[in-house]
C-alpha positions as CSV (number, residue, x, y, z in Angstrom):
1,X,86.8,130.7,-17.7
2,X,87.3,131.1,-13.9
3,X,84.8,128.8,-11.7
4,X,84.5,129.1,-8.2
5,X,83.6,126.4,-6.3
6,X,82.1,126.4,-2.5
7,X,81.8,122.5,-1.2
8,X,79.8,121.2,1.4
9,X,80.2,117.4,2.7
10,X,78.8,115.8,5.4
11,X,81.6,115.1,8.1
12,X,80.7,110.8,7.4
13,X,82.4,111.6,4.0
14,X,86.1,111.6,3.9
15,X,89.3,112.1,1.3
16,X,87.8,109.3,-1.1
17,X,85.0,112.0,-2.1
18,X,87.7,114.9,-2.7
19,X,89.3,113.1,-5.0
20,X,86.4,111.7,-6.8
21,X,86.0,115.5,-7.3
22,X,89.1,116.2,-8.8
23,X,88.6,113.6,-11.4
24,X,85.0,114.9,-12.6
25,X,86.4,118.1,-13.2
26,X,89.4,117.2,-15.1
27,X,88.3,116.9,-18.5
28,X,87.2,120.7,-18.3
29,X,90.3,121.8,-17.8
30,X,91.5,121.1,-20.8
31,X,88.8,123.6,-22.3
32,X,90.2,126.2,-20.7
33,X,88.1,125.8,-17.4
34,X,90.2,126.6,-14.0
35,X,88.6,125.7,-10.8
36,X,89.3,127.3,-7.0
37,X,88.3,126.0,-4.1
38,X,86.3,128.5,-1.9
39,X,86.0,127.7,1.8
40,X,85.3,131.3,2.9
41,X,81.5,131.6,1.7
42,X,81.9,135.7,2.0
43,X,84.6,135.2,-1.2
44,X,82.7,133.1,-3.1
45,X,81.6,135.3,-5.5
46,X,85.1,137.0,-5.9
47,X,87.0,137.1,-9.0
48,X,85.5,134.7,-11.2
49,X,83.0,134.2,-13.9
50,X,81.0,131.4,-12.4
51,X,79.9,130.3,-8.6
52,X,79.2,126.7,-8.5
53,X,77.6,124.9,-5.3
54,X,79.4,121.7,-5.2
55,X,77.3,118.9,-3.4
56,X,79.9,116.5,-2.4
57,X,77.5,114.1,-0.8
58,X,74.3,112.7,1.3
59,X,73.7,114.7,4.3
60,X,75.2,117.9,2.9
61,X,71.5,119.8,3.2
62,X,72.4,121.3,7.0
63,X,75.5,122.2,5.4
64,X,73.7,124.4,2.7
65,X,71.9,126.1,5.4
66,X,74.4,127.2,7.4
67,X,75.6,129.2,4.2
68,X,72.4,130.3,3.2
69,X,72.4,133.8,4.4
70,X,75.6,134.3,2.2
71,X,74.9,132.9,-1.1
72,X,72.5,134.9,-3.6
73,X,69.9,133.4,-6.3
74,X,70.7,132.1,-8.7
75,X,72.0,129.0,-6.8
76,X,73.8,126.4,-9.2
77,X,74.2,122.8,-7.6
78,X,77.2,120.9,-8.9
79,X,76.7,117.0,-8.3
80,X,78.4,113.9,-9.7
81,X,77.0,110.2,-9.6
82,X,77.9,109.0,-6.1
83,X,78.0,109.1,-2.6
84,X,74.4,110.5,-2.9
85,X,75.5,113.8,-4.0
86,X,72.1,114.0,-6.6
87,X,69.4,113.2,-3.9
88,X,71.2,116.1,-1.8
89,X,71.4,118.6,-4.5
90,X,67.5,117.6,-5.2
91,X,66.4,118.0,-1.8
92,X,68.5,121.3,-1.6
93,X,67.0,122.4,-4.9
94,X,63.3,121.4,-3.5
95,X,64.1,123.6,-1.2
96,X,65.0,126.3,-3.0
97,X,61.6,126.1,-4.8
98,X,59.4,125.9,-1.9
99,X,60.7,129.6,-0.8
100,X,60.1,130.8,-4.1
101,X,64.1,130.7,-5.5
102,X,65.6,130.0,-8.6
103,X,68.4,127.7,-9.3
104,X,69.9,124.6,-11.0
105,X,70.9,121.3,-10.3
106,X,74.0,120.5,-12.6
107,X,74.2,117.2,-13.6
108,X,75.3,114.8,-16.6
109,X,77.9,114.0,-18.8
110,X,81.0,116.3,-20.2
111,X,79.5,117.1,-23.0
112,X,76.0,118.7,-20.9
113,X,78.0,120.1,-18.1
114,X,80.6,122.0,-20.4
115,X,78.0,123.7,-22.2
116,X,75.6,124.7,-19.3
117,X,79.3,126.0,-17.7
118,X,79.6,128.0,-20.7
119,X,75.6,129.3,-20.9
120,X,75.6,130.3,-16.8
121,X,78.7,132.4,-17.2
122,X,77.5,134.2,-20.4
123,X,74.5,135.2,-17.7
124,X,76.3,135.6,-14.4
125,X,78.0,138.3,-16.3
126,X,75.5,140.5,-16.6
127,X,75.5,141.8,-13.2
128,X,79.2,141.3,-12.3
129,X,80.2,143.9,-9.3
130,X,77.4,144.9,-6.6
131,X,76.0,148.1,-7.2
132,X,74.3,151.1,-4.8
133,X,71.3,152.4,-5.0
134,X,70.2,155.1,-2.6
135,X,67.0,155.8,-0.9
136,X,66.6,159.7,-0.2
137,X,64.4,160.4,2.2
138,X,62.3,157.0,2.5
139,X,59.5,156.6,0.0
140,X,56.4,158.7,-0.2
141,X,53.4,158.3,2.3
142,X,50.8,157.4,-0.4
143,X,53.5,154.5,-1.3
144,X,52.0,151.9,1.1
145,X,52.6,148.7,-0.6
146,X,56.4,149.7,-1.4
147,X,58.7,148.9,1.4
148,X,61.3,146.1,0.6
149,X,63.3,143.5,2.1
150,X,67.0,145.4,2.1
151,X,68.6,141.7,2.2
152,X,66.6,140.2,-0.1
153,X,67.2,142.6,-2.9
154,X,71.0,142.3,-2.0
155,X,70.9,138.4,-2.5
156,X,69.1,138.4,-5.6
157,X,70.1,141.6,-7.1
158,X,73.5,142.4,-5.9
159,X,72.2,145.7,-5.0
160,X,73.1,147.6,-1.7
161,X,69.8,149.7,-1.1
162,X,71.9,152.8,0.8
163,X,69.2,154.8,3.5
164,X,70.4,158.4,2.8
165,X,69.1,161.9,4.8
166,X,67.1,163.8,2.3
167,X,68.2,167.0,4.1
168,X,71.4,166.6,2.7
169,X,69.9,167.4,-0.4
170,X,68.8,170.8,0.5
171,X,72.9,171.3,2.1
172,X,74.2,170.8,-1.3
173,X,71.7,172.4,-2.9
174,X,72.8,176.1,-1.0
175,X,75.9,175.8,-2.0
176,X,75.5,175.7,-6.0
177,X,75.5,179.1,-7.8
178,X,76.3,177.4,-11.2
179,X,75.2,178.9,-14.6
180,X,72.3,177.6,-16.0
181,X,73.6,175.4,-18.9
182,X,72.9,176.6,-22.9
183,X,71.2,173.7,-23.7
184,X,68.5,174.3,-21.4
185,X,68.7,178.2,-22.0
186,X,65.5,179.6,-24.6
187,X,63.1,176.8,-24.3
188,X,60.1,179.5,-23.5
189,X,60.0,178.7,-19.8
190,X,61.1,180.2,-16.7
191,X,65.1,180.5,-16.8
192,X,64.9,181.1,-13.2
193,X,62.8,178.1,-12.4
194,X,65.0,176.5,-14.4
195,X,68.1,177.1,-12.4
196,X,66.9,176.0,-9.2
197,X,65.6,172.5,-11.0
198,X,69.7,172.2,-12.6
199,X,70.9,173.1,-9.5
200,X,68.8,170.4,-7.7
201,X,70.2,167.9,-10.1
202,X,73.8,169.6,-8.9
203,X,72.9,168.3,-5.3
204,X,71.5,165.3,-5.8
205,X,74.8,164.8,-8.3
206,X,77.1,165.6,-5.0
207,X,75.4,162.4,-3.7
208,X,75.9,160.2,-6.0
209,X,79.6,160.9,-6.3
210,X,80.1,161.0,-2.5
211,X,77.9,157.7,-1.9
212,X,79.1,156.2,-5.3
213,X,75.7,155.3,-5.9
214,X,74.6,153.5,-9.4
215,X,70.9,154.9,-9.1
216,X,69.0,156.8,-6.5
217,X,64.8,157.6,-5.6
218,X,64.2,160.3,-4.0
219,X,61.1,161.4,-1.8
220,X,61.1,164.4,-4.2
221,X,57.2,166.1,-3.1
222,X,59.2,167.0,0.3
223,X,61.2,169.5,-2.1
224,X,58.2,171.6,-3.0
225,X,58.5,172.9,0.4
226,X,61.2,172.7,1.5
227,X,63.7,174.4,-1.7
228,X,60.1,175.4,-3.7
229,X,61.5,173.4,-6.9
230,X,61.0,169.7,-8.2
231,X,63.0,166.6,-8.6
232,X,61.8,166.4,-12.2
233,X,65.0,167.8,-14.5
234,X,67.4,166.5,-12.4
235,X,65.9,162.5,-12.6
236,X,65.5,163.3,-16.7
237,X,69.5,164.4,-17.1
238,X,70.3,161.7,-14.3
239,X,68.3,158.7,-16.9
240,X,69.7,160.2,-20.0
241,X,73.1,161.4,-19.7
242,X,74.5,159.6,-16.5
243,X,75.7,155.8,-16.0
244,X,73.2,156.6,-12.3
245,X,69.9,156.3,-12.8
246,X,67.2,158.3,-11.1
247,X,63.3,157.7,-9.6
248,X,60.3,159.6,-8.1
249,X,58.9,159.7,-4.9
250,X,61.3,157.5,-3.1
251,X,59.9,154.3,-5.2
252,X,62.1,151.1,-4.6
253,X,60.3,148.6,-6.5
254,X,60.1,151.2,-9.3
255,X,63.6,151.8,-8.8
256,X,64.9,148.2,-9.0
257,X,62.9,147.5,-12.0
258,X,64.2,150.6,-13.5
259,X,67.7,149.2,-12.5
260,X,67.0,145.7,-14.5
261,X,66.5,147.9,-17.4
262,X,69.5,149.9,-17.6
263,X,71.8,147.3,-16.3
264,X,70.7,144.6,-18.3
265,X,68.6,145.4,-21.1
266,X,70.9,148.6,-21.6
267,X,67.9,150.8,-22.1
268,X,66.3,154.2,-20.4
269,X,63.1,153.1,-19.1
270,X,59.7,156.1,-18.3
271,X,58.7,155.5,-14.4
272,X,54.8,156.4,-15.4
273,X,51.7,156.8,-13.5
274,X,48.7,154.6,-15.1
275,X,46.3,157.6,-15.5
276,X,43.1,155.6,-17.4
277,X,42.4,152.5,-18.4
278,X,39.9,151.4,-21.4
279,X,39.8,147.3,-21.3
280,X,37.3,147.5,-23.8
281,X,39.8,149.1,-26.3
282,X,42.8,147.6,-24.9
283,X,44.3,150.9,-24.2
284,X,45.6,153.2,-21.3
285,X,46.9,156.1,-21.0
286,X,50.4,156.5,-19.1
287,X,51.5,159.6,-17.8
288,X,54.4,161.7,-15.2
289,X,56.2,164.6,-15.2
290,X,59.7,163.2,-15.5
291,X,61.3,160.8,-18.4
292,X,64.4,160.0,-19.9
293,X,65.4,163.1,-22.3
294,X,67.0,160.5,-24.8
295,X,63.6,159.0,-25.0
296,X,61.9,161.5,-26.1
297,X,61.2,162.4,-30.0
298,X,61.4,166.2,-28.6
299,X,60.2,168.1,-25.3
300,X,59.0,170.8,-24.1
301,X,59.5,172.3,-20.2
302,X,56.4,172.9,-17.9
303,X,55.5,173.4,-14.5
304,X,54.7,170.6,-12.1
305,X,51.6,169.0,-12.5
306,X,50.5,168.2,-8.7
307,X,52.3,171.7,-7.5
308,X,51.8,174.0,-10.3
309,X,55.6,175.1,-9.3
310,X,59.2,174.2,-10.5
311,X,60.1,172.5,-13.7
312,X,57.9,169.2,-15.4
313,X,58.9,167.7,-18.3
314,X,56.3,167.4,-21.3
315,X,58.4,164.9,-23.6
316,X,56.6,163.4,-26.8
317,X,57.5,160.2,-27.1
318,X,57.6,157.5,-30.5
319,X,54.9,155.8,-31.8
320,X,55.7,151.9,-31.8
321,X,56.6,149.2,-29.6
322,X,57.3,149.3,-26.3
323,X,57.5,146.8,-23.2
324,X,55.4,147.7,-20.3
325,X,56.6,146.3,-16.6
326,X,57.1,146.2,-12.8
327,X,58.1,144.2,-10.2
328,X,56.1,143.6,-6.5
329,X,57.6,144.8,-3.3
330,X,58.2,141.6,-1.8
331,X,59.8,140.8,-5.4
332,X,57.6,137.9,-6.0
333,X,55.8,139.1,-9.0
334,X,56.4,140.4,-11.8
335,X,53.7,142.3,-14.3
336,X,55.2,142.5,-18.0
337,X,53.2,143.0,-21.1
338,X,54.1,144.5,-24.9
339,X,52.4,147.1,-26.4
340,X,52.3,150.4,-28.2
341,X,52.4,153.6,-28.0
342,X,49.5,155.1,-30.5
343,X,49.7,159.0,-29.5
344,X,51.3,161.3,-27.0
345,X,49.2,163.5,-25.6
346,X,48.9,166.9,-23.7
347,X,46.0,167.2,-21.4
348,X,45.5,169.7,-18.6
349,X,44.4,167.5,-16.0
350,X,47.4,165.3,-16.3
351,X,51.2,164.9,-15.1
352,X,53.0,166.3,-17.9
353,X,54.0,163.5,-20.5
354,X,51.2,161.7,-21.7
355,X,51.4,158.4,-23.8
356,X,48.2,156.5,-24.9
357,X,49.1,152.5,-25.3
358,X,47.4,149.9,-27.1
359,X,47.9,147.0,-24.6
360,X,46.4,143.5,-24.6
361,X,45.6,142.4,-20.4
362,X,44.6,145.3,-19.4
363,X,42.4,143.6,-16.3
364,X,45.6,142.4,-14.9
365,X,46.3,145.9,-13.7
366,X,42.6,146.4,-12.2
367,X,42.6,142.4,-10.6
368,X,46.2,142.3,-9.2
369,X,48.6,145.6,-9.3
370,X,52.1,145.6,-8.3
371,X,51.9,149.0,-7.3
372,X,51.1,152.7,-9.0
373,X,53.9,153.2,-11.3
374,X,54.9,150.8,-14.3
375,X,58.1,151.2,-16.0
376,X,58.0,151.8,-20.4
377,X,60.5,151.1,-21.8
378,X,61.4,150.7,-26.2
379,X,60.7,147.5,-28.1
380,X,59.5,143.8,-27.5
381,X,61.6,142.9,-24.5
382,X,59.0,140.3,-22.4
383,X,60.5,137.3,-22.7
384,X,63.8,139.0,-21.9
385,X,62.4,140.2,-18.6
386,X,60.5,137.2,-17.6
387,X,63.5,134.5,-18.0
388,X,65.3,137.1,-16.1
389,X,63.1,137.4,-13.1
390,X,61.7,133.8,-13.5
391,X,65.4,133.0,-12.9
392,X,65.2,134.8,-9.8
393,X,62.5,133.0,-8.1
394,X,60.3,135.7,-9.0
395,X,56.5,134.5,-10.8
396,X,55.5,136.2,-14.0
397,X,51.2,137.3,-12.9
C-alpha cells in the first residue's frame, strides 16, 4: 500500500518532531505500508492509494489553511501523542465540520491505525483519476435552483465540470451521413426520425472523444429548433452502451448524482421527472422520455413528449426494488429513499416512460425538494449512498 503524506508544522517545531514521525510510522512498514513525503500540495494526491494529512504539531491550524484550496474531502488527519499534534488535528477537524466537510482524525495504537489505513484505501479507490464531465450549452431556463459551485464539485468529487458551446453540436452533427444502425431498423417508427436522433448521438459522441469527457448534460430542448430532433436516443445509447454517461436539459446536480451511480455503485441510473404524487398511498409516478436501454425489460420508440417531434423512448421497466435519489445544488443535501416499482405505464399526457413507485416519505419531496428530476436506479442501495455522501460533508434530509 502506497501512502502519501502532506505535513504541516508550526515553524516553533524543529528536527525532534521529524523524527518522532519516522518512528510512529515504522511498525507499518513492515506490513507492506511505504510512506512519501509530499511537500508540493498539487502532487499530493499522485500515485498512491492513500492521502494522509500529517499534523506534526500545535499551531499547525494556519498551516492547514494555506493548503486548503488544494486538498479535497475526504480529509484524513494523521496525529501521534505529542507536541500537541491531537488538539491541532481536533481543531482542524472542528473546522472541517463547521463548513459542512467530512473527514477523520487518525489516531491510536498500531493495531487501530493499521486497520483504518487499510479501510480508507479500500474507499479512496473508488474514485481513483479525476474525471470530465461536460456542460453543453448551460442548463435549461426552467432549471433555476441548479447552478453549482465548479470548485467545489472538483474538491469533493474529482470531477472537472468542462463549459462546452452547444453549437458545436449542431457542427458535428452536419457532417454525419452514417447508416442508420440494424438494431434500431423495424421498430414501427419513423426510420428517418430515427437517423437524425443516431446521428445526434454521432455528434454528441465527437465530443466526448475530442473533450475525453466521462459524462456530459446537454441543454437538449435548444435542439428542437435548432436540428428539429431530440437528445433522447443518443443519452439512452450513451447510459447503456458507453463507459460516458449522458443527462437532460443541461442538469448538473442530476448529472453528478448520475455520475455517483455509475462510478461507484456500477449501475445505469433513469434521470425521471416526478410526474404525481399520492402520499396517501405512498406512491408516485416517475416519468421522461429518455432511460438507460439496458434498463429496460423491452422498449418501444415514440415521439417526444413536450415537442411531439424526434425520437422518445417508451421503455417498460421491472417490477421490484429500486433506490430513488438526488443530490442539492449546493451539494449539501442529499434525498434518498427505497422503493418499488409496481407498474409501468403508458399515458398520453405524460413524458414517455412511466413507472408508478410504492415509496414510503413521500412529503419529503412536497416539504423540501432538491430539484425536478430524481435519479432510479435497481435494488436497495440507501445506506450505500448516504455513507457515501455523508462522507462528503453532504446531510442525508
Amino acid at each position: 500500500m502506497k501512502i502519501n503524506i502532506y505535513p504541516i508544522l508550526s515553524s516553533l517545531h524543529n528536527q525532534r518532531v521529524y523524527d518522532e514521525i519516522n518512528q510512529m510510522l515504522d511498525p507499518f512498514k513492515a506490513q507492506g505500508i511505504s510512506f512519501k513525503y509530499v511537500e508540493d500540495v498539487s502532487k499530493f494526491y499522485d500515485d498512491c492509494d492513500l492521502s494522509l494529512i500529517l499534523v506534526q504539531s500545535g499551531g499547525s491550524e494556519n498551516l492547514f489553511l494555506k493548503a486548503f484550496g488544494q486538498l479535497k474531502a475526504p480529509y484524513y488527519l494523521l496525529t501521534y501523542g505529542a507536541n500537541n499534534s491531537l488538539a491541532a488535528s481536533l481543531e482542524i477537524m472542528a473546522f472541517l465540520i463547521k463548513h459542512g466537510l467530512k473527514g477523520e482524525v487518525l489516531h491510536g495504537d498500531n493495531e487501530y491505525l493499521l486497520s483504518r489505513f487499510k479501510a480508507l484505501a479500500k474507499k479512496e479507490s473508488q474514485i481513483d483519476c479525476q474525471y470530465r464531465l461536460g456542460v453543453i450549452g448551460k442548463p435549461s431556463d426552467w432549471l433555476i435552483s441548479s447552478d453549482v459551485d465548479y470548485e467545489k464539485v472538483k474538491r469533493l468529487l474529482n470531477v472537472e465540470l468542462l463549459d462546452l458551446p452547444i453549437e458545436e453540436v449542431a457542427l458535428n452533427y452536419a457532417s454525419k451521413n452514417d447508416e442508420l444502425p440494424i438494431e434500431y431498423k423495424n421498430k414501427n417508427f419513423n426510420e428517418e426520425e430515427l437517423l437524425k436522433a443516431y446521428h445526434l448521438y454521432q455528434a454528441l459522441d465527437d465530443m466526448v472523444k475530442k473533450y475525453h469527457l466521462n459524462g456530459l448534460t446537454i441543454r437538449c430542448f435548444d435542439l428542437l429548433g435548432s436540428l428539429k430532433t431530440t437528445a433522447c436516443l443518443a443519452l439512452a445509447i450513451f447510459n447503456s452502451k458507453t463507459d460516458c454517461l449522458g443527462t437532460c436539459e443541461g442538469d448538473i446536480p442530476s448529472m453528478l448524482s448520475m455520475f455517483v451511480a455509475k462510478y461507484i455503485l456500477k449501475l445505469p441510473s433513469f434521470q425521471a421527472n416526478p410526474s404525481r404524487i399520492n402520499v396517501s398511498t405512498d406512491t408516485i409516478v416517475l416519468a421522461h422520455c429518455t432511460l438507460p436501454l439496458s434498463m429496460c425489460e423491452s422498449y418501444v420508440f415514440d415521439t417526444h413528449f413536450e415537442s411531439g417531434i424526434g425520437v422518445g423512448i417508451h421503455g417498460e421497466l421491472k417490477e421490484g426494488p429500486i433506490t430513488i435519489f438526488r443530490i442539492n445544488s449546493n451539494m449539501t443535501e442529499l434525498f434518498v429513499e427505497e422503493g418499488e416499482i409496481e407498474k409501468d405505464l403508458y399515458e398520453k399526457h405524460l413524458c414517455r416512460t412511466q413507472i408508478v413507485v410504492k415509496m414510503k416519505n413521500l412529503e419529503k419531496l412536497l416539504t423540501h425538494p432538491l430539484g425536478n428530476h430524481e435519479i432510479v436506479i435497481y435494488g436497495h442501495h440507501a445506506q450505500e449512498l448516504k455513507s457515501y455522501f455523508e462522507k462528503l460533508g453532504l446531510k442525508t434530509i
